[in-house]
N, C-alpha and C positions, 0 to 999 in steps of 0.2 A: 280038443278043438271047441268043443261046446262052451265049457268053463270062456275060452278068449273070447268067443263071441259077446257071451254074456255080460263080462268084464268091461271089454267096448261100448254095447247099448246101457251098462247101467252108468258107467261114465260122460258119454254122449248124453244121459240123462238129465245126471247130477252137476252138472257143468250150467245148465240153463240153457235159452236163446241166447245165440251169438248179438253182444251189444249192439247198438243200431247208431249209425254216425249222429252226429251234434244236429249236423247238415239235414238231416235223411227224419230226423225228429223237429223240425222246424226251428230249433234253439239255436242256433247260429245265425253270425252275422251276416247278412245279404253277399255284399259281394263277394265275402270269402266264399260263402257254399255257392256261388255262382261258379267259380272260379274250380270249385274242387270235383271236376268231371266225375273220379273214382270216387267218392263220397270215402274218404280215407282219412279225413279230418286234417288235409293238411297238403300244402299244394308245393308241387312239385314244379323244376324251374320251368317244364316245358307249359304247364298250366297254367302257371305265372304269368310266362311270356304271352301265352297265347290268349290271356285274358286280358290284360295290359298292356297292348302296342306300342303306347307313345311311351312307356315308362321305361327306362336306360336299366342296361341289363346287370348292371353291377348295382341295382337297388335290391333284387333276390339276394345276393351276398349281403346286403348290409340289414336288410328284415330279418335274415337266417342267423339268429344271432349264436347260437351253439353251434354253427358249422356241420351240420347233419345231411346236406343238400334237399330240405322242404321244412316248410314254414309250415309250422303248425299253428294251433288256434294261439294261444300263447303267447308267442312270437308275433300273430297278426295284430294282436289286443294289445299291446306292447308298443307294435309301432303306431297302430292308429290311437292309441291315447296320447304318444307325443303330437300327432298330426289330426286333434281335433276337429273339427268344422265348427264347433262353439268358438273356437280362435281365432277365426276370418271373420273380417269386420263383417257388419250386418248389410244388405244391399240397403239404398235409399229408399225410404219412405215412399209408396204413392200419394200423389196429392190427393187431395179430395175435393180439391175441384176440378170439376168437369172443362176439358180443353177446350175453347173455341174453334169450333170447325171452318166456317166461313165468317165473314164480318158483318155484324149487323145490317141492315139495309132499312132505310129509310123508307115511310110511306109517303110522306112530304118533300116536296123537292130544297134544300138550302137555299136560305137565303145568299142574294150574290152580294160580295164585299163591296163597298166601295171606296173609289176612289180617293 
């Protein structure tokens, strides 16, 4: 019984700390590790869903590209480099110049037309 014990912690040893998610070490991408409650590296449909409201639910089927039922890092990296933000046009320039708020106003009164 000693020997198993022994076996066990010198195993549990030699094994290391159990690795630490992508998410959980800050290396991951924002709204995946937002997204991955379990810190599991890899979000599952109900995670999905529950991160993603407006997003139609047959888009978790088409990110899951192996068919495994959760998207891993992978498979997220995957889809968002088809779906860049460097690909959507740039918004409009602000001008640089300053709006006019009201209309100038005169300290002299205009001369009247005539006639």
């Amino acid at each position: 019984m000693k020997t198993y014990l022994f076996a066990l912690v010198c195993m549990a040893f030699l094994s290391g700390p159990a690795l630490a998610s992508v998410c959980e070490e800050g290396r991951g991408p924002a709204r995946f590790c937002a997204a991955d409650k379990n810190h599991d590296d890899a979000l599952s449909s109900e995670e999905f869903s529950s991160a993603f409201p407006d997003i139609q639910a047959q888009a978790f089927t088409i990110i899951d590209s192996n068919a495994d039922q959760k998207i891993d890092l992978s498979e997220w990296q995957a889809f968002m480099g088809n779906h860049d933000a460097k690909q959507m046009p740039a918004p409009p320039a602000a001008s640089s110049k300053p709006q006019l708020i009201e209309p100038p106003q005169h300290s002299a009164p205009m001369p009247k037309e005539r006639p």
